[in-house]
C-alpha positions in Angstrom: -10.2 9.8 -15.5 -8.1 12.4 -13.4 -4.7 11.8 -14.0 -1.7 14.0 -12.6 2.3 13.0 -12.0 3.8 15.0 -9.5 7.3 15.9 -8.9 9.7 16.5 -6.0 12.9 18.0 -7.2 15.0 16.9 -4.1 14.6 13.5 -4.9 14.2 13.5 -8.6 10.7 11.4 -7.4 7.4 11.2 -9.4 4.0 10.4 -7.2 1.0 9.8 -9.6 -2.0 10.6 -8.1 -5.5 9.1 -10.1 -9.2 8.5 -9.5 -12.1 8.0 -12.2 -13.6 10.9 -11.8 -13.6 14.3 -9.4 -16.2 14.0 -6.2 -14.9 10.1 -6.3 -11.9 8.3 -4.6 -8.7 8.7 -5.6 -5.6 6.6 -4.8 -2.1 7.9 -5.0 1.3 5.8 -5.8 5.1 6.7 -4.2 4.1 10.0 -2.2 7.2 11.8 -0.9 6.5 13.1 2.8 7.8 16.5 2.6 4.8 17.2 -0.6 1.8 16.1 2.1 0.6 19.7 2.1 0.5 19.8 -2.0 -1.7 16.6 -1.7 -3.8 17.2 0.2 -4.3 20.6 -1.3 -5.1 18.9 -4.5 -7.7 16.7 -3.3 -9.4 19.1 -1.7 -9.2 21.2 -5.1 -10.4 18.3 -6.8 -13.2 17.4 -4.0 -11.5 13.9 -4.4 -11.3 11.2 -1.1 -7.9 9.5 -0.7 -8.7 5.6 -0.5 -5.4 4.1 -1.1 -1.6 5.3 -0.2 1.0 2.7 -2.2 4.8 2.5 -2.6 6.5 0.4 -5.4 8.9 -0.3 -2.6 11.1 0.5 0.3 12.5 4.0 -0.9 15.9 5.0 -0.1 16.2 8.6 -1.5 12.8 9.9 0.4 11.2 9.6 3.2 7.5 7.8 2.3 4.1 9.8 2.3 2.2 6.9 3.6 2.0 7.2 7.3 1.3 10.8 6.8 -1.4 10.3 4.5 -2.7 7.6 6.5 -2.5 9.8 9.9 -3.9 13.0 7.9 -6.8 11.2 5.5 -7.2 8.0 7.5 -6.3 6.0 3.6 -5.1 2.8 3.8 -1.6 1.8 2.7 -1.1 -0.5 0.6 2.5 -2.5 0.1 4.1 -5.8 -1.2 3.6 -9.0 1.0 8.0 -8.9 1.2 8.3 -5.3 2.2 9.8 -5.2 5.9 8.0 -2.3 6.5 6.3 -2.8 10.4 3.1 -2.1 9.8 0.7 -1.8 6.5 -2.8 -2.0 5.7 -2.2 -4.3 3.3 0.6 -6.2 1.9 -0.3 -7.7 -2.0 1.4 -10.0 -4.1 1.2 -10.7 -7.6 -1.9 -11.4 -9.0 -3.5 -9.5 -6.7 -5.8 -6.3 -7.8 -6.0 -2.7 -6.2 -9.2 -1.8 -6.4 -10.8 2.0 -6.1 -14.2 3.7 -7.4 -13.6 3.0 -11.0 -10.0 1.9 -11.1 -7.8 -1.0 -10.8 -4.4 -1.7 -10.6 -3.4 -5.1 -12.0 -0.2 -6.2 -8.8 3.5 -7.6 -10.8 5.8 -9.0 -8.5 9.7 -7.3 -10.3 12.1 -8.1 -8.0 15.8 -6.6 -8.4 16.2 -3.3 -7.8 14.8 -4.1 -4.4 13.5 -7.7 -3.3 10.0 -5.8 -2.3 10.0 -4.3 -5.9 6.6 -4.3 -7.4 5.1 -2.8 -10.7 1.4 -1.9 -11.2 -0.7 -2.1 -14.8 -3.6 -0.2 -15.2 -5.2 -0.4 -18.6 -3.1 1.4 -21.1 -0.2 2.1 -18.7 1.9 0.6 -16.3 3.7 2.2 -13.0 7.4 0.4 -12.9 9.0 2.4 -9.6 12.3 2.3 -9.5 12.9 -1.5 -11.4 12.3 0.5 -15.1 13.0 4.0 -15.5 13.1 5.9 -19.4 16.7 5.1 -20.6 17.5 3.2 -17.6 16.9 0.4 -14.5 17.2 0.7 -10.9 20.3 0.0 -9.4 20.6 -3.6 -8.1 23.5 -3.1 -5.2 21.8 -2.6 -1.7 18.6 -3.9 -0.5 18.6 -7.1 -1.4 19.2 -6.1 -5.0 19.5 -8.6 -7.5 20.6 -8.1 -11.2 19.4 -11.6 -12.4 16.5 -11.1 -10.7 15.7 -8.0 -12.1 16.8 -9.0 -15.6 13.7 -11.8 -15.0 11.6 -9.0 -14.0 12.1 -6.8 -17.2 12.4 -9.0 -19.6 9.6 -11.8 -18.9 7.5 -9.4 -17.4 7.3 -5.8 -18.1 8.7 -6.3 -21.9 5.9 -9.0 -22.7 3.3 -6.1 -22.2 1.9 -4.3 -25.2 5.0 -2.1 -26.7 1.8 1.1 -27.1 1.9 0.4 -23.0 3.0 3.8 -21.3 5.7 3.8 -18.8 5.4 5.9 -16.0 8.7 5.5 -13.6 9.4 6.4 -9.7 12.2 8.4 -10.4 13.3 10.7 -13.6 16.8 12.4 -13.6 16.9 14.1 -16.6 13.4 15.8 -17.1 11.7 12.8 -19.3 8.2 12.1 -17.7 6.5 9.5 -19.6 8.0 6.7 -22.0 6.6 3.5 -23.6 7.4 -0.3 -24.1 8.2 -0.4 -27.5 10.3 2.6 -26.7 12.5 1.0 -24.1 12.4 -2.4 -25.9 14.4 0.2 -29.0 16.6 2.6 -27.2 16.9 2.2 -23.6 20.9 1.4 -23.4 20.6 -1.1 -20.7 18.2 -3.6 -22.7 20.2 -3.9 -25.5 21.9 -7.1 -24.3 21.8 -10.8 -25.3 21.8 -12.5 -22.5 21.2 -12.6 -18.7 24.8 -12.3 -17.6 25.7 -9.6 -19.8 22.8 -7.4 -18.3 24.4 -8.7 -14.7 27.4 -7.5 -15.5 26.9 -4.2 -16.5 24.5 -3.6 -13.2 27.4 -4.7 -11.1 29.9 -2.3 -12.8 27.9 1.0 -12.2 30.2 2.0 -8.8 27.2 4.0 -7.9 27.6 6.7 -4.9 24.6 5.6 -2.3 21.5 8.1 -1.9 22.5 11.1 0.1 19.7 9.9 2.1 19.9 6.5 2.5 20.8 6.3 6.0 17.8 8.6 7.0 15.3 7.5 4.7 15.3 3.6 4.7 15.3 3.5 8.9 11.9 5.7 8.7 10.5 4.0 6.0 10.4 0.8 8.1 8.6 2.4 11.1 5.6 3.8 9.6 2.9 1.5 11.9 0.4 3.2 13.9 0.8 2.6 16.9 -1.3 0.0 18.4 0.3 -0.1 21.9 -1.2 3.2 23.1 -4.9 1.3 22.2 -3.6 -1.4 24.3 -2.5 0.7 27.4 -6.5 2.5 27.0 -7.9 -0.7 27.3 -8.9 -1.0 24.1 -7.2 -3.7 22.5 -7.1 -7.5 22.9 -4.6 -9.7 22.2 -5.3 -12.7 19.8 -5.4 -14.9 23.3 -8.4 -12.8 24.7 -9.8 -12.7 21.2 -10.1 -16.1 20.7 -11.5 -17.0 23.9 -14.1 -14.5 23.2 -15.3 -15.0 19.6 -18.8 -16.4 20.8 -19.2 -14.3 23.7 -22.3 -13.0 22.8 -21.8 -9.3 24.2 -19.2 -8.5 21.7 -20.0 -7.9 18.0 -16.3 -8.6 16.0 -16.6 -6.0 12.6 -14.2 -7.1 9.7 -13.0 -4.2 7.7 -11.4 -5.7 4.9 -12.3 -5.8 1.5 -14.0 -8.9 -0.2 -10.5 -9.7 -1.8 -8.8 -10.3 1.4 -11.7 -12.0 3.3 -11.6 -14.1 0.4 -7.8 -15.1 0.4 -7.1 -15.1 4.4 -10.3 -16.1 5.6 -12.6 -14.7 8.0 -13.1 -15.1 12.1 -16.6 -17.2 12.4 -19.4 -14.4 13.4 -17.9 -11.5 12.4 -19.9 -8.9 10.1 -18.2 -7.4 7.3 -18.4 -3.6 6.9 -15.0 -2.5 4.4 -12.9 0.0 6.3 -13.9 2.7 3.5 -17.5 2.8 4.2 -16.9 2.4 8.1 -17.8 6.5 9.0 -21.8 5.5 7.1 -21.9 2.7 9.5 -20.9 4.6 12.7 -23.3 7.1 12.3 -26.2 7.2 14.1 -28.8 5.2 12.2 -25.8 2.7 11.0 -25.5 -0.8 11.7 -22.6 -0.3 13.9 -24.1 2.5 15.7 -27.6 0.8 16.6 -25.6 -2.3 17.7 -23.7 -0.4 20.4 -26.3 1.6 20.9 -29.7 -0.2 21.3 -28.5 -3.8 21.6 -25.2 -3.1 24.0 -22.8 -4.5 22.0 -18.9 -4.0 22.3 -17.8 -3.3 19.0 -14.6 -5.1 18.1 -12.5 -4.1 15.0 -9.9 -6.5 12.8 -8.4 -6.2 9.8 -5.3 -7.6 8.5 -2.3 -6.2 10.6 -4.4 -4.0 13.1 -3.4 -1.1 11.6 -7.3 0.0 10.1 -9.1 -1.2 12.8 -6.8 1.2 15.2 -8.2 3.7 13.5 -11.3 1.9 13.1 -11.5 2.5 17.2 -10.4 6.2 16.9 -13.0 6.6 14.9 -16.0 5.3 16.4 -14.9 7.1 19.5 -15.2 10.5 18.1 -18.9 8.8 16.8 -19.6 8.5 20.7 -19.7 4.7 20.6 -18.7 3.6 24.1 -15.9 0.9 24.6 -14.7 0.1 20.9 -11.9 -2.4 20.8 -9.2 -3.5 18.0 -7.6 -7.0 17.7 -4.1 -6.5 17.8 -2.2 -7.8 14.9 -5.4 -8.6 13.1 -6.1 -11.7 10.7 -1.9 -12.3 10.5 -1.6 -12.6 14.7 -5.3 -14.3 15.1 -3.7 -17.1 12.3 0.0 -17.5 14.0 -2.1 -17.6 17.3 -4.1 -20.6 15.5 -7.5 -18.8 15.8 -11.3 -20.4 13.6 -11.3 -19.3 10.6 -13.8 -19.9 7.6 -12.3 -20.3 5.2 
């Protein structure tokens, strides 16, 4: 497995980037924007393809890699179903699996330091963001912080795992990189308590300064949608209304680009074909399903996904394939259900 934890100084931030092995995908966790150009830099050194861009939760001490990633590698972001964040590939709750060539990350809803706060296990470690760190928890006092909650979240949660489980937090401020279970079970100051309400009430006696860059970073951390308007304004975009009056209209072919996880748990519009955004560029070239069905049949390829975000880029894509006329559904599976659209289920 390639493994490497990355580091930005200015916000004391670690990103861990993974993949199962070099030529393959890779999928990174809590990139900081202003370390884009290292990332990319080490994919290309490692010939590895980004799949999958996730944040623990809404950072307020950096502004996110995501949308840059996304813009740069066309990856697909990937946060928790109570992040405000505008617009995601995909939101994921617990129980929930992240799946890559070769690697999965187990989804752990831990509320408190954030009420979007999520952890991810992958085999013999575990990714905590900012509601663990070595020798310490996340603050509970903005962002719908909650100490109880996050007490819950530790302690019937992330302490249950294996105490051999490596710890591998958001955030370090004192040089430590890596710690363990069993570790922070034995000498992390802040779990040795006896109940609920003593851990409560030293979280809401820390009288902790905010992040120098609160009041820029969590305003751009909730705008990092593409932009589907500009699709709209092309002509290239229909609203769940026009969608649904033409899912049989037989001159339009709608392409699902979710994976087999979602289709499975949201559903899927009736006569749509399922080709996962990841292995959309195969099918867009000539010879590809999507590219003979525009091509020799005349079909008007429409995209969805879950929030419209992959099948915009879906559309940019099979432009610059010289398909004629792609389209997107405009708040994908989440506007076509409000809207009351068929669904097999």
């Amino acid at each position: 497995m390639i493994f490497r934890q990355l580091f930005d100084s200015e916000s004391s931030t670690y990103t861990y980037l993974m993949a199962s092995r070099r030529g393959g995908e890779a999928l990174i966790v809590d990139p900081v924007l202003d370390n884009v150009d290292r990332y990319i830099q080490l994919l290309k050194e490692l010939d590895l393809r980004l799949i999958k861009a996730v944040d623990t939760h809404v950072h307020a001490d950096h502004i996110t890699g995501l949308g840059a990633l996304r813009d740069r590698t066309h990856c697909i972001t990937v946060m928790g179903e109570q992040s405000a964040v505008d617009v995601v590939s995909i939101r994921v709750t617990e129980g929930d699996a992240i799946k890559i060539e070769g690697l999965c990350l187990d989804v752990v809803y831990t509320p408190g330091h954030t009420n979007d706060s999520y952890s991810f296990l992958m085999d013999d470690r575990v990714f905590t963001g900012d509601t663990l760190l070595i020798r310490g928890t996340g603050r509970t006092d903005f962002q719908q912080g909650d100490a109880a909650a996050q007490y819950d979240s530790i302690f019937n949660k992330l302490l249950k795992l294996p105490e051999d489980t490596l710890v591998y937090p958001a955030h370090d401020y004192k040089g430590d990189t890596v710690s363990t279970i069993g570790e922070e079970k034995a000498y992390n100051p802040r779990l040795q308590v006896g109940s609920e309400a003593e851990y409560v009430e030293i979280m809401q006696n820390l009288n902790l300064a905010n992040p120098k860059m609160m009041d820029v970073a969590l305003p751009a951390n909730l705008k990092i949608g593409l932009r589907q308007d500009d699709l709209e304004r092309m002509g290239m975009s229909l609203g769940f209304g026009h969608g649904i009056a033409k899912v049989e209209d037989p001159n339009i072919m709608l392409v699902d680009l979710r994976d087999e996880a979602e289709r499975k748990k949201n559903g899927i519009i009736p006569g749509s074909v399922h080709t996962p955004y990841p292995d959309l560029n195969d099918c867009l070239n000539p010879g590809g399903m999507l590219f003979e069905l525009a091509s020799s049949l005349g079909k008007r390829i429409v995209f969805y996904c879950a929030y419209g975000e992959r099948s915009a880029m879906a559309v940019e894509a099979a432009l610059g394939a010289g398909i004629e006329d792609p389209c997107h559904l405009a708040g994908g599976i989440d506007a076509w259900k409000s809207a009351g659209g068929p669904l097999v289920v």
